[in-house]
C-alpha positions as CSV (number, residue, x, y, z in Angstrom):
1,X,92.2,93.3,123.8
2,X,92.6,97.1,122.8
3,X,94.5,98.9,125.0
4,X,95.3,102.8,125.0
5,X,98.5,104.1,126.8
6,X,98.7,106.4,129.2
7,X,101.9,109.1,128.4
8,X,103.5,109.4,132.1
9,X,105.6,112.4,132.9
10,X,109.3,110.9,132.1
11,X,107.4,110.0,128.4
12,X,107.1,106.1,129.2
13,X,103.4,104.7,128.5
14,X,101.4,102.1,130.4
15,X,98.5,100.1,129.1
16,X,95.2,100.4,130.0
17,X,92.6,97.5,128.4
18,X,89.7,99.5,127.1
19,X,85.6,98.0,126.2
20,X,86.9,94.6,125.4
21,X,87.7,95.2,122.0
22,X,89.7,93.3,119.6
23,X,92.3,94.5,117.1
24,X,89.3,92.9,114.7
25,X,86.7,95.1,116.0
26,X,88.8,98.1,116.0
27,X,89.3,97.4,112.8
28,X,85.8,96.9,111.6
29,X,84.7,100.2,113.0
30,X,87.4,102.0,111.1
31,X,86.5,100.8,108.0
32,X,83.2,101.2,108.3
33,X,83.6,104.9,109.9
34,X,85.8,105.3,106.4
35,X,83.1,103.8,104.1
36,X,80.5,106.4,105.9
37,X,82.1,109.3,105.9
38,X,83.2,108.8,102.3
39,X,79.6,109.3,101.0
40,X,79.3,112.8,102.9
41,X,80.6,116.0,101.4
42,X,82.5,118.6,103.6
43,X,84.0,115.2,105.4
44,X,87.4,114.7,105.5
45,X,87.8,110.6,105.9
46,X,91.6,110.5,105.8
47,X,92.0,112.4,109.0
48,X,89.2,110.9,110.9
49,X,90.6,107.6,109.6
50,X,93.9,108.5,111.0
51,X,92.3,109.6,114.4
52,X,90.7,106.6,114.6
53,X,93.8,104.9,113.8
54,X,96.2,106.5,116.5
55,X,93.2,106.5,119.7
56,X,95.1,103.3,120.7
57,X,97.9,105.7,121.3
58,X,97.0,109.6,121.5
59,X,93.6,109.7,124.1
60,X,93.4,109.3,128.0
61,X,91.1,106.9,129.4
62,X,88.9,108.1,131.9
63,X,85.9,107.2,134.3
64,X,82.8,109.1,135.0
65,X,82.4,108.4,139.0
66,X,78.8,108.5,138.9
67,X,77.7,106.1,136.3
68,X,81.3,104.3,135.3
69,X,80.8,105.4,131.9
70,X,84.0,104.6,129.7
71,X,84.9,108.6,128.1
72,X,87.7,110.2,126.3
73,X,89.9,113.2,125.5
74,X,92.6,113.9,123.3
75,X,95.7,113.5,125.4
76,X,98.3,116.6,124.6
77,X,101.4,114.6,123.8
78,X,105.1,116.5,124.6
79,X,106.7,115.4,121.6
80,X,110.3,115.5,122.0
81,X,112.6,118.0,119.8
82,X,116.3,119.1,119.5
83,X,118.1,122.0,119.1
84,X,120.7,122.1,116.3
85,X,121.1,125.8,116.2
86,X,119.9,126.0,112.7
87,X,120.0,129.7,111.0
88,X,116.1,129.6,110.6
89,X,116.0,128.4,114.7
90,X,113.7,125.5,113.5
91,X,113.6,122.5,116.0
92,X,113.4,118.8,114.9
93,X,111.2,116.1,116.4
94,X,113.5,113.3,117.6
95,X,111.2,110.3,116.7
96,X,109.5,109.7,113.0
97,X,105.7,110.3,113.0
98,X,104.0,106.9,114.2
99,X,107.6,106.0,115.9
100,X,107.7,105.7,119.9
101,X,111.8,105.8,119.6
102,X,114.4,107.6,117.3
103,X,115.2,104.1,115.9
104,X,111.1,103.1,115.0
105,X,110.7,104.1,111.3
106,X,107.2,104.8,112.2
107,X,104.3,105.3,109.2
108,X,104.4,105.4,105.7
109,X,102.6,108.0,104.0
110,X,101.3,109.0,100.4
111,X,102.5,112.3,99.6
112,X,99.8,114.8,101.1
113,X,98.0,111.6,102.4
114,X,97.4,111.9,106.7
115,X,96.4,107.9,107.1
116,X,99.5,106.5,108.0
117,X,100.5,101.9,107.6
118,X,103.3,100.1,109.6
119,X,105.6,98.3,107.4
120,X,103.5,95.0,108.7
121,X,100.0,96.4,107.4
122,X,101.4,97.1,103.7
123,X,103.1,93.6,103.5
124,X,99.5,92.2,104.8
125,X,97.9,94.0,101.7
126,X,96.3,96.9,104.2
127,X,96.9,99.5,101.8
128,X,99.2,99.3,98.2
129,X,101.1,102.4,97.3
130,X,100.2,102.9,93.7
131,X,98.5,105.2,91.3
132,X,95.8,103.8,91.7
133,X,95.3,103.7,95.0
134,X,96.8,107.3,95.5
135,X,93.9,109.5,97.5
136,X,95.5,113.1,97.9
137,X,94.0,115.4,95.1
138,X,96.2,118.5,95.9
139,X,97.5,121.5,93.5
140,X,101.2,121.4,94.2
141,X,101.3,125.2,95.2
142,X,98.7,124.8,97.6
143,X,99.8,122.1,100.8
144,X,97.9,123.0,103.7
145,X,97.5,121.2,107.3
146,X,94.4,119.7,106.1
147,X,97.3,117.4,103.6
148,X,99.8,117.3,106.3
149,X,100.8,114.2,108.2
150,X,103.1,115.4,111.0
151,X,100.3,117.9,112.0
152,X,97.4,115.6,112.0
153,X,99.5,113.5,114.3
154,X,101.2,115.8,116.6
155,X,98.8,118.6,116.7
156,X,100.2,122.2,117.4
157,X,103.0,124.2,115.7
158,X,104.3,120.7,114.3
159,X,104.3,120.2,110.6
160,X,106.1,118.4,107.7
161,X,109.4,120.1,106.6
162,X,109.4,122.2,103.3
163,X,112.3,121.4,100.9
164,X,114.2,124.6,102.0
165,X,114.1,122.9,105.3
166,X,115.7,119.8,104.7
167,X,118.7,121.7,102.8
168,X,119.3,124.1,106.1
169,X,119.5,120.7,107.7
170,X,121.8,118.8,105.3
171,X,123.9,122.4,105.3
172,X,124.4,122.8,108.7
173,X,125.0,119.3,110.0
174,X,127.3,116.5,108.9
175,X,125.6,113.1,108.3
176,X,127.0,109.8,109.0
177,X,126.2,106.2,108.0
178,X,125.5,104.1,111.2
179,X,124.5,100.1,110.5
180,X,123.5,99.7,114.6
181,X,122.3,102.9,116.2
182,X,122.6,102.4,119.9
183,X,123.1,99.1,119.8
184,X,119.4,98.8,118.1
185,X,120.6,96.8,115.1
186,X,118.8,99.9,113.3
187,X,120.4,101.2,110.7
188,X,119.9,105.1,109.1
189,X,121.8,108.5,109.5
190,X,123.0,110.6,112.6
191,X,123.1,114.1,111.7
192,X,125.5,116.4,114.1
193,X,125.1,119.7,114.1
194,X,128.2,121.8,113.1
195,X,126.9,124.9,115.0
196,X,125.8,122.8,118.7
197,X,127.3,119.9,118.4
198,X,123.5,118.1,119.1
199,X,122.4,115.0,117.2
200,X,119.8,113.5,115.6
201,X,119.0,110.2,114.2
202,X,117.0,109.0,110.9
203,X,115.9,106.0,110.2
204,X,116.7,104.0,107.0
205,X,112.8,102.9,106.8
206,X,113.2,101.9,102.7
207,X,109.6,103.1,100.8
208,X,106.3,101.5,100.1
209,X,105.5,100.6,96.3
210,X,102.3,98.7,96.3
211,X,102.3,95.9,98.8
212,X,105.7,96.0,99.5
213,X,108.5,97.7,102.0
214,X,111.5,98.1,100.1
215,X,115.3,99.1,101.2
216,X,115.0,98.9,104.7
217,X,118.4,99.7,106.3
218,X,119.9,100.8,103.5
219,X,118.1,103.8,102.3
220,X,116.1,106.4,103.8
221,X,113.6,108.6,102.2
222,X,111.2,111.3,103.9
223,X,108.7,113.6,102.5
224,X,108.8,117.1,102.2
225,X,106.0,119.7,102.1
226,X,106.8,121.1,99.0
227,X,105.3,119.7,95.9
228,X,106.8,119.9,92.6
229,X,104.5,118.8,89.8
230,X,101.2,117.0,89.9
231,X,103.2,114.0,90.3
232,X,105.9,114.4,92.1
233,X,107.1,115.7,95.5
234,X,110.6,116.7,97.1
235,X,112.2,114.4,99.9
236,X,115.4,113.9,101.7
237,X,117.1,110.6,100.3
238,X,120.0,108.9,101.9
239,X,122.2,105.9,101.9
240,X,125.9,105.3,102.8
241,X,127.9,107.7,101.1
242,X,125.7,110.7,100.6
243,X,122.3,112.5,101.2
244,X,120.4,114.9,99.3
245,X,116.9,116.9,98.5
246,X,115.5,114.7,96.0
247,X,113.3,115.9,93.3
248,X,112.0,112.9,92.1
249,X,109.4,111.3,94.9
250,X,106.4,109.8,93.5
251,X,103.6,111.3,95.2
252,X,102.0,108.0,95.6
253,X,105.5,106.1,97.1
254,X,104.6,105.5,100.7
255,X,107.9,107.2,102.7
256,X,108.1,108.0,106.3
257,X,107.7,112.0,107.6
258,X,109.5,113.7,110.7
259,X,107.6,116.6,111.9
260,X,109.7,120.2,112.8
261,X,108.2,123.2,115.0
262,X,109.4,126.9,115.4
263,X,110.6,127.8,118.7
């Protein structure tokens, strides 16, 4: 049965079984929503794709009294940040994009792709991160919201961090390797601010190359916004032992995103 969730006040969800349909049927209609729009010009399928993809989690289900019509609206999600008193005053979402909890790795995106996978639908075959398969046709210079995954998911002032951003981060924290955040078994990277003392916790989701998730709990990579050739994209990297603003993502790697907002 597909279900939707309903985001309470204290940001716990409960289920609500929409239509009778199957993960199958859902499934079905995406494709075929993607095949469709695919053949129209001024479309953009990647982001109606990825609508379609997060309904299950992002709308509200509602009645209409009258004729017990099944209808729905775009739910306005609070998406959690912290402060780490950072020069710029930039504020960090606490969970990955596609991630309920700081511990979830969440999606894997192409660079400047907004269709996100779970680790389980690349190792089913869902999607293979390669050249081949790479979508985003995008100059570089010239990232816009339209090629931005944090901001197709999370709506409003969020976005993906630019390369400067990351490095005001790394700068103004110090990171440390943990093997069991919180007792999840998870491990990843706490960094603690040295202005605030406030934390905040990455993931080591590994990458996506073609059909497989690779380096889970031992490395992290995330994507930047900033581009650096027509290959290649920046993104923080970490393992035990150091972390730094990498120069050398592939743009068609599948690597998690964590979205920031000004105040």
């Amino acid at each position: 049965m597909l279900v939707i969730r309903n985001l309470n006040e204290d940001n716990s969800f409960n289920r609500v079984d929409i239509l009778g349909l199957s993960k199958d049927d859902f499934y079905l209609i995406e494709r075929g929503v993607e095949s469709l729009l695919k053949t129209q010009d001024g479309y953009n399928p990647d982001k109606v794709c990825s609508l379609l993809r997060n309904l299950n989690d992002n709308v509200t289900f509602l009645l209409n009294n009258e004729n017990n019509i099944p209808m729905y609206s775009q739910q306005e999600v609070n998406y959690k940040s912290v402060d780490l008193g950072l020069p710029s005053g930039l504020l960090w979402a606490t969970c990955n994009v596609g991630a309920t909890s700081p511990e979830q790795a969440g999606l894997y995106f192409a660079w400047g792709e907004t269709v996100g996978y779970t680790a389980e639908q690349v190792k089913n075959g869902e999607r293979s991160f390669d050249d081949d398969s790479y979508k985003a046709k995008i100059k570089f210079s010239n990232f816009t919201h339209k090629q931005d995954a944090a901001h197709t998911f999370m709506g409003g002032n969020w976005h993906m961090p630019t390369n400067d951003d990351w490095r005001e981060l790394l700068d103004n924290c110090d990171a440390s390797w943990t093997g069991d955040y919180n007792g999840t078994g998870v491990a990843g990277k706490v960094f603690t601010s040295k202005v605030n003392g406030n934390t905040i916790f990455f993931p080591a989701g590994g990458f996506c190359l073609n059909k497989s998730v690779d380096e889970i709990d031992s490395n992290g990579y995330y994507w930047s916004a900033s581009g650096l050739s027509s290959s290649r994209a920046s993104n923080l990297h970490f393992r035990p032992g150091f972390q730094y603003v990498s120069k050398y993502g592939r743009r068609f790697c599948g690597f998690t995103v964590r979205g920031v907002c000004e105040r």
